[in-house]
py3Dmol code that shows the C-alpha trace and the ligand (Angstrom):
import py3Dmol

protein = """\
ATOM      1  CA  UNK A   1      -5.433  -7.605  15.854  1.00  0.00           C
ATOM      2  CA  UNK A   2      -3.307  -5.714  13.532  1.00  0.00           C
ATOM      3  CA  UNK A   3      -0.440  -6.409  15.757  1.00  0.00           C
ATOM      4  CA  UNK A   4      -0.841 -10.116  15.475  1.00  0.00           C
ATOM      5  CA  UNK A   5      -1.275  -9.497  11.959  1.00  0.00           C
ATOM      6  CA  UNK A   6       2.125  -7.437  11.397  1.00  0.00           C
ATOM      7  CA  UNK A   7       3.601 -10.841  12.719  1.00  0.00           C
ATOM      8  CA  UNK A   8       2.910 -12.273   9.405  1.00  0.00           C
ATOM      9  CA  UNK A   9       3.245  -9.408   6.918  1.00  0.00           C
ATOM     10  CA  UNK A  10       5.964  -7.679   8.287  1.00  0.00           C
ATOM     11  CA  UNK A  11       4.555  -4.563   9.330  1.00  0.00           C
ATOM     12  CA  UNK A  12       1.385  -3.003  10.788  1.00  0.00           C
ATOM     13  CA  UNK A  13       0.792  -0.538   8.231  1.00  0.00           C
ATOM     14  CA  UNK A  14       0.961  -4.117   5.303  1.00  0.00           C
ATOM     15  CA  UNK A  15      -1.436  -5.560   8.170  1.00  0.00           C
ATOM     16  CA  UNK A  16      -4.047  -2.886   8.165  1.00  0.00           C
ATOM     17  CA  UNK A  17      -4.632  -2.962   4.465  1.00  0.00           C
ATOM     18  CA  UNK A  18      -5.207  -7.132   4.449  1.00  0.00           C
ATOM     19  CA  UNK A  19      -7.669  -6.179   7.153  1.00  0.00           C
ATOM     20  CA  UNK A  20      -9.114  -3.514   4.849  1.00  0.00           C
ATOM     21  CA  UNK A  21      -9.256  -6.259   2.251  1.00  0.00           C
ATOM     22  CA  UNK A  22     -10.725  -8.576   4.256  1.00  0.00           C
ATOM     23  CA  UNK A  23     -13.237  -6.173   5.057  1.00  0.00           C
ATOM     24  CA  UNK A  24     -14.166  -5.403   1.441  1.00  0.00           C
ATOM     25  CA  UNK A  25     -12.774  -1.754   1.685  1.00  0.00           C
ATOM     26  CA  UNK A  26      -9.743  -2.239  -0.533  1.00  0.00           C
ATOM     27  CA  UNK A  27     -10.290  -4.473  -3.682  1.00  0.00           C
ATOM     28  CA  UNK A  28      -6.492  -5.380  -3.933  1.00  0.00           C
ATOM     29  CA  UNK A  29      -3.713  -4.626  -2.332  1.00  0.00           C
ATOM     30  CA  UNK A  30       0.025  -4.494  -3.523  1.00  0.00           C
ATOM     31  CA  UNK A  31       2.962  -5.377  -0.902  1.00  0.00           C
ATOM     32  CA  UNK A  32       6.779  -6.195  -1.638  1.00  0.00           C
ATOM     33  CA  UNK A  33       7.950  -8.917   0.232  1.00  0.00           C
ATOM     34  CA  UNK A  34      11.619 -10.588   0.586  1.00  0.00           C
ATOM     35  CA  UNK A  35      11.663 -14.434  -0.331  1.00  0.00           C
ATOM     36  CA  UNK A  36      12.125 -15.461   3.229  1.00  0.00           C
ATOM     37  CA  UNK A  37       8.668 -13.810   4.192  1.00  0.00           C
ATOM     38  CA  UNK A  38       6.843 -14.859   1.015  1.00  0.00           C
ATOM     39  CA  UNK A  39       6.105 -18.236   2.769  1.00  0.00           C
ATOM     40  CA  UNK A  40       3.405 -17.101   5.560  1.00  0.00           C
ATOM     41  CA  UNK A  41       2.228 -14.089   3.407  1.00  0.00           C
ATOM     42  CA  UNK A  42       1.166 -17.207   1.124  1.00  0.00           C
ATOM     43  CA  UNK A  43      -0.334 -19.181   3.569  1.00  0.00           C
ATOM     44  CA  UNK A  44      -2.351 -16.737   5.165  1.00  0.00           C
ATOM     45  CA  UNK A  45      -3.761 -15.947   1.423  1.00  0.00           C
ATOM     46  CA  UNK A  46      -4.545 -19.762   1.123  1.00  0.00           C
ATOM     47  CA  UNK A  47      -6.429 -19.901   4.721  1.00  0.00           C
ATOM     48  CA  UNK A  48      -8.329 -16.499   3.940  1.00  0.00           C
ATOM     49  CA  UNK A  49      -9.317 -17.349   0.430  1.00  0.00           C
ATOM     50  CA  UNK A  50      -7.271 -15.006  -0.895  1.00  0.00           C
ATOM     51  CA  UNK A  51      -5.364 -14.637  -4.506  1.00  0.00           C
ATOM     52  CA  UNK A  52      -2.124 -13.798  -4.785  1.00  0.00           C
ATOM     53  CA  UNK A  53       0.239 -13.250  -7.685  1.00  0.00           C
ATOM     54  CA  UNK A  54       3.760 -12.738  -7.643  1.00  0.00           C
ATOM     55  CA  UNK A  55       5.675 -10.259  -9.835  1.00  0.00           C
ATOM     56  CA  UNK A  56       7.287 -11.815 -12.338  1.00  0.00           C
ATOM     57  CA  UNK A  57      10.261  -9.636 -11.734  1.00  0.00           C
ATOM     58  CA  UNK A  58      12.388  -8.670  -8.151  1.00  0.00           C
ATOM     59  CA  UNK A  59      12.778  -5.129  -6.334  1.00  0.00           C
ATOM     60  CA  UNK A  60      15.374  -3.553  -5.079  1.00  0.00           C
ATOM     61  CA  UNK A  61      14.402  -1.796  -2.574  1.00  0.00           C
ATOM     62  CA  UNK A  62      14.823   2.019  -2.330  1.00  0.00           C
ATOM     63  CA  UNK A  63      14.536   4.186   0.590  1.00  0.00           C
ATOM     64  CA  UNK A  64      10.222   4.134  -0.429  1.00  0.00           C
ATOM     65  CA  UNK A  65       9.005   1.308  -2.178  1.00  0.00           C
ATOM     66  CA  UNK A  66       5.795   1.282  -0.905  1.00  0.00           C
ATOM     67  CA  UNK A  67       4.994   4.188  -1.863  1.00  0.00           C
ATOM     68  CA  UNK A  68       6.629   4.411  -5.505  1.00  0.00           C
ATOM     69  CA  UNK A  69       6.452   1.389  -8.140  1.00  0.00           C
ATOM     70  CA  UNK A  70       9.756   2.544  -9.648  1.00  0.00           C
ATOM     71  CA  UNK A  71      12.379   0.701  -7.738  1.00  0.00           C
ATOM     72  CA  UNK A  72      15.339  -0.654  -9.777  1.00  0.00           C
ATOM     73  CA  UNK A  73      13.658  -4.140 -11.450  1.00  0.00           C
ATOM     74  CA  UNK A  74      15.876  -7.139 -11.443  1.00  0.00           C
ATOM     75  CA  UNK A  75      15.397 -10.391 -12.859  1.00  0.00           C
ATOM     76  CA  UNK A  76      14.596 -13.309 -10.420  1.00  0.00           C
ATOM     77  CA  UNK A  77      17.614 -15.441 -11.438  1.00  0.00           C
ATOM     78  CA  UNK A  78      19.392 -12.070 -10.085  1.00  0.00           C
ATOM     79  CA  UNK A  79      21.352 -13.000  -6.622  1.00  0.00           C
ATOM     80  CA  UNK A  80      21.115  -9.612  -5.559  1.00  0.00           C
ATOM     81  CA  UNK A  81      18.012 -10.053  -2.530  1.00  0.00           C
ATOM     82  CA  UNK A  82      15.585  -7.959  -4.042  1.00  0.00           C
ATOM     83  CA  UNK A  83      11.656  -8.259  -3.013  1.00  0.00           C
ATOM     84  CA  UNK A  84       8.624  -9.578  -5.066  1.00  0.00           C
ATOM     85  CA  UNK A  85       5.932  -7.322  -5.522  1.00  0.00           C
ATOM     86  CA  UNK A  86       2.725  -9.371  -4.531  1.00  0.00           C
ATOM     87  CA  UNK A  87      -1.119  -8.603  -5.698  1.00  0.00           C
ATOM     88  CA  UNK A  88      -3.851  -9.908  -3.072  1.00  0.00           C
ATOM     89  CA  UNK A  89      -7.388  -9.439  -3.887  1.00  0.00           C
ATOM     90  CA  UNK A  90     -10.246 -11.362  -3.252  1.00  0.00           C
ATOM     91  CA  UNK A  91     -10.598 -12.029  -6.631  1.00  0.00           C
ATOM     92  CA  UNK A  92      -8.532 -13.347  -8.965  1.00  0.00           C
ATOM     93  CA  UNK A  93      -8.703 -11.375 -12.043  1.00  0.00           C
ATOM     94  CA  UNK A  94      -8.249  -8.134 -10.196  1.00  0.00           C
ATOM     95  CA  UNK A  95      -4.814  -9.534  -8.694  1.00  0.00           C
ATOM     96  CA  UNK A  96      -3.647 -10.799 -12.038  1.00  0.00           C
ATOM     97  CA  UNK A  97      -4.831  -7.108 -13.617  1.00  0.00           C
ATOM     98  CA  UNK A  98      -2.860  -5.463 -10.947  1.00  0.00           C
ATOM     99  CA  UNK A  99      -0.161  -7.389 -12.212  1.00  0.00           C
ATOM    100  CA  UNK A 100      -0.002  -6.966 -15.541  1.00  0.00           C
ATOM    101  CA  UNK A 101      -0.709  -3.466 -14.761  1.00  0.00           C
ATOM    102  CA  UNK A 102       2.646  -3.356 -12.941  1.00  0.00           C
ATOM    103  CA  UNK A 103       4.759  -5.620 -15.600  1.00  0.00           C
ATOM    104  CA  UNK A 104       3.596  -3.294 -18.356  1.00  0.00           C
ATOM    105  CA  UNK A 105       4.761  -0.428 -16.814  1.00  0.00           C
ATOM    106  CA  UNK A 106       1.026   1.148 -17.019  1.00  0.00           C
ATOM    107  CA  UNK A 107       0.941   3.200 -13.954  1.00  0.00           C
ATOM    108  CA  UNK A 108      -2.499   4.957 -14.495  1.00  0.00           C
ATOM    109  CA  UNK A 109      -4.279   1.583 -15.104  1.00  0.00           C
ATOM    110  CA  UNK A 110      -2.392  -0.160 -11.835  1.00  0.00           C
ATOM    111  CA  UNK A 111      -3.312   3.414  -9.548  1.00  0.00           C
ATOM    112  CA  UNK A 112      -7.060   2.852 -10.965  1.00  0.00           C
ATOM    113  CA  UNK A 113      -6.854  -1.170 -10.136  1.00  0.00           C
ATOM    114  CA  UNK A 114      -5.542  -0.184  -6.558  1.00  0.00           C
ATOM    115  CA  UNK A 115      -8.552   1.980  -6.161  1.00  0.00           C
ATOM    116  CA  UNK A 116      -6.672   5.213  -5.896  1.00  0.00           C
ATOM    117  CA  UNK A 117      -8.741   8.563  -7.126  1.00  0.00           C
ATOM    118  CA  UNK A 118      -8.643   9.398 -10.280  1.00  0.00           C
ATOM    119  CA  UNK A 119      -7.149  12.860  -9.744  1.00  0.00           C
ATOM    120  CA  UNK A 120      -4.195  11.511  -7.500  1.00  0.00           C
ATOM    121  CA  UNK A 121      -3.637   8.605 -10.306  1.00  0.00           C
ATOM    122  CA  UNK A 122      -3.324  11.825 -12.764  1.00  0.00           C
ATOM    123  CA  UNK A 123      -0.839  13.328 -10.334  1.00  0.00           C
ATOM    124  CA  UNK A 124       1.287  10.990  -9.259  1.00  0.00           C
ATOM    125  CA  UNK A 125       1.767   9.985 -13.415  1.00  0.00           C
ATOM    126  CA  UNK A 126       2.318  13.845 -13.925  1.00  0.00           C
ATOM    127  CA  UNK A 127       4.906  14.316 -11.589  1.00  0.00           C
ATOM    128  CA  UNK A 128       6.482  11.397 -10.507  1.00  0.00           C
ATOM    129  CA  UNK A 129      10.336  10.447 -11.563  1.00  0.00           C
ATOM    130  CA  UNK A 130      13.685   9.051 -10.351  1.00  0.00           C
ATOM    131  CA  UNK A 131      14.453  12.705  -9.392  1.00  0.00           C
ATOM    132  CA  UNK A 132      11.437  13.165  -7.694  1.00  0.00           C
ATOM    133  CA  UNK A 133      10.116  10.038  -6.104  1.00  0.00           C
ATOM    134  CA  UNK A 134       8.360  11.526  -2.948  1.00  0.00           C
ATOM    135  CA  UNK A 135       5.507  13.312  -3.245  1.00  0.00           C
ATOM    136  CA  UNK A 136       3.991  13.987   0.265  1.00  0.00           C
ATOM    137  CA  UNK A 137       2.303  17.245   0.864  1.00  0.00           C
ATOM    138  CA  UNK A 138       2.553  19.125   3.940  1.00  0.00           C
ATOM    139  CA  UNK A 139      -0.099  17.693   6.171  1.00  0.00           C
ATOM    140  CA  UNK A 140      -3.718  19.497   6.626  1.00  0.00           C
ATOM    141  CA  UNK A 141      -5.704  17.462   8.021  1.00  0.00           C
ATOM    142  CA  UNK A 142      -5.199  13.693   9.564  1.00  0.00           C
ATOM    143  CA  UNK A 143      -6.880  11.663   6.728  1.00  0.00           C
ATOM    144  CA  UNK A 144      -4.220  12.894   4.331  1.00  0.00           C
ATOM    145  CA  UNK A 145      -1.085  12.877   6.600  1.00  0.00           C
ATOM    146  CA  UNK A 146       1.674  10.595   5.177  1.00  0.00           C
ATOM    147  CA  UNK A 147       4.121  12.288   7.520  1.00  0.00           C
ATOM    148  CA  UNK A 148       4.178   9.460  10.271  1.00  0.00           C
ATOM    149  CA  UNK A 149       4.877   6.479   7.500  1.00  0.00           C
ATOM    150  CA  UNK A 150       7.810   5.564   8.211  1.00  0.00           C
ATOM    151  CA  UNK A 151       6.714   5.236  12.091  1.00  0.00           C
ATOM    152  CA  UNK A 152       4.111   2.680  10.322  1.00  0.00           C
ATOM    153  CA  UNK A 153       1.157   5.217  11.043  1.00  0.00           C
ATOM    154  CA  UNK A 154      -0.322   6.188   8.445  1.00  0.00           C
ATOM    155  CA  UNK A 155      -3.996   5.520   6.401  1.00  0.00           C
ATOM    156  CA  UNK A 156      -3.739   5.973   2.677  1.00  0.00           C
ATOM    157  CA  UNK A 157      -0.997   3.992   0.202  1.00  0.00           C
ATOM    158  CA  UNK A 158      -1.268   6.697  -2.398  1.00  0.00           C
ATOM    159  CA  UNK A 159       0.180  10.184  -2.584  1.00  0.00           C
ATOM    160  CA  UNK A 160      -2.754  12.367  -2.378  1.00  0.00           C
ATOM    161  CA  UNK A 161      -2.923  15.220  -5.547  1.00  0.00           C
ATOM    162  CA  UNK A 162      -3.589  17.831  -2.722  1.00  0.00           C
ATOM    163  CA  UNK A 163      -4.019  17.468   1.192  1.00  0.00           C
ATOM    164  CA  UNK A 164      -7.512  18.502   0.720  1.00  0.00           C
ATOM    165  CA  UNK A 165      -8.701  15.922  -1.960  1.00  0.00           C
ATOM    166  CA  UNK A 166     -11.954  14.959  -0.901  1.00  0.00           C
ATOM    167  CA  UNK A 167     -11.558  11.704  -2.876  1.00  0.00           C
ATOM    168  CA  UNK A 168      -8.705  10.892  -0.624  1.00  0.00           C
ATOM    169  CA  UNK A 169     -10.394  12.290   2.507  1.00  0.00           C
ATOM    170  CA  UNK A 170     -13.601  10.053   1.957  1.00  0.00           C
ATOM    171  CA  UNK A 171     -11.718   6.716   1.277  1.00  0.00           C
ATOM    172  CA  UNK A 172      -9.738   7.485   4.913  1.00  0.00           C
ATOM    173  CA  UNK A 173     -12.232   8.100   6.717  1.00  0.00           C
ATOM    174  CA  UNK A 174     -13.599   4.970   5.680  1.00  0.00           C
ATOM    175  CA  UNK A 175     -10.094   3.596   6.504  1.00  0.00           C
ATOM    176  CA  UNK A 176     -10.394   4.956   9.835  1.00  0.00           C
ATOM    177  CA  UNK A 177     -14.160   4.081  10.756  1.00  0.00           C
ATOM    178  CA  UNK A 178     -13.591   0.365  10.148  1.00  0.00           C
ATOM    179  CA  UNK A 179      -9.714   0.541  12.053  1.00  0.00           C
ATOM    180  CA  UNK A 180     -11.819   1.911  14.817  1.00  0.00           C
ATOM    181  CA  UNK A 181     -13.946  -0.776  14.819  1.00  0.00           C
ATOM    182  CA  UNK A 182     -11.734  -3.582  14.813  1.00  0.00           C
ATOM    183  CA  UNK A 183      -8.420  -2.221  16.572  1.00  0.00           C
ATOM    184  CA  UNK A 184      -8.967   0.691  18.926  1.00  0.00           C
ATOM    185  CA  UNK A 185      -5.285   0.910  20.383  1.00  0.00           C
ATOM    186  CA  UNK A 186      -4.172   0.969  16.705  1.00  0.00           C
ATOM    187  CA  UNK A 187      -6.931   4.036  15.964  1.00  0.00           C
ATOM    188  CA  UNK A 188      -6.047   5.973  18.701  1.00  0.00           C
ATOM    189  CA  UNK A 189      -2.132   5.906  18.750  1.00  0.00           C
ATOM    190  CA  UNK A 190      -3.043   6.893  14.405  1.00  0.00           C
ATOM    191  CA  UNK A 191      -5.075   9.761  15.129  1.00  0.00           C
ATOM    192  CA  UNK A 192      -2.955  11.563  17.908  1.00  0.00           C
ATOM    193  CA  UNK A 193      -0.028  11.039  15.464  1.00  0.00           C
ATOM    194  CA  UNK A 194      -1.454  11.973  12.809  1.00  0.00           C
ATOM    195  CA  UNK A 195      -3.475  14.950  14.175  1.00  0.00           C
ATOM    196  CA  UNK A 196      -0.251  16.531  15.044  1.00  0.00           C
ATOM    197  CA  UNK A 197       1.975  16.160  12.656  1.00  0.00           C
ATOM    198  CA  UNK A 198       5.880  17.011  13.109  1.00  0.00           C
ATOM    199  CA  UNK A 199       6.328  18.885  10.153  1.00  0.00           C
TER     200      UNK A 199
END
"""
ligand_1 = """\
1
ZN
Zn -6.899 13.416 -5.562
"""
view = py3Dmol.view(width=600, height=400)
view.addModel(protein, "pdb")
view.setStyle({"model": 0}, {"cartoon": {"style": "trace"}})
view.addModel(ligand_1, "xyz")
view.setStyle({"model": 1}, {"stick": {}})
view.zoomTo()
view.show()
């Protein structure tokens, strides 16, 4: 499932949180896509009753942007191809919120919108900058693991504000329950990745 998915989106790990949207897990979720993607991202939203909004500004994209909202911010006239941040949520206000969130340069608000703990919300604000844009922790445990994300693998899109955060630990284990449910090749190739983690 999430391989037909990544079809559309782009990628498996931009897959598995539209599934955890679907699935009422994740309220809103927020992807970057290029232009030339934007077209089946928005007609998947229109066949799932989904909202999206589009950033009213482009990306360029850094070596991270899914991780970090602080990617050099173009205007759309701008030729350069940069990506559009989108917002998908079930409901409309929370994708437009997540938006203005983002515009405004609020970063506490938009981490609480996205349903991140408030303790990693307070962490990432503390501590992240140009100069230090990457914030993964060595790994503990698999729930917290960001180590495997650029193989796609991973469960969380926040940085947690410890590898133990039990805030972080809860929401992927409820991350992991449902991806068990509905895509067991995709929870089993996560776990032994994550479980043993290269670093
Ligand atoms: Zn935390």
């Amino acid at each position: 499932m999430i391989d037909k998915l990544a079809l559309i989106f782009g990628s498996k790990t931009k897959a598995q949180e539209m599934v955890f949207l679907l699935h009422n897990v994740k309220n809103v979720v927020r992807q970057g896509f290029y232009p030339s993607e934007l077209g089946r991202v928005e007609e998947f939203c229109k066949n799932n009753n989904l909202y999206l909004v589009k950033s009213k500004f482009k990306v360029l994209v850094t070596n991270d942007h899914i991780y970090s909202n602080k990617g050099l911010r173009i205007d759309l006239d701008d030729t350069r191809e940069g990506m559009y941040f989108t917002y998908i949520s079930k409901d409309e206000k929370t994708a437009l919120l997540a938006s203005y969130d983002e515009l405004t340069g609020n970063d506490y608000e938009l981490g609480l919108v996205l349903g991140y703990p408030s303790c990693c919300v307070q962490f990432f604000c503390r501590h992240f900058n140009e100069k230090n844009p990457d914030l993964q922790l060595p790994a503990t445990n698999l729930f917290t693991n960001l180590t495997a994300r650029n193989q796609d693998c991973v469960l969380l899109s926040h940085f947690p504000c410890s590898s133990d955060c039990s805030e972080s630990i809860r929401i992927a284990e409820h991350y992991a329950a449902l991806l068990k449910s509905i895509d067991l090749q995709r929870y089993q190739k996560m776990i032994t990745l994550l479980q043993f983690p290269s670093q």
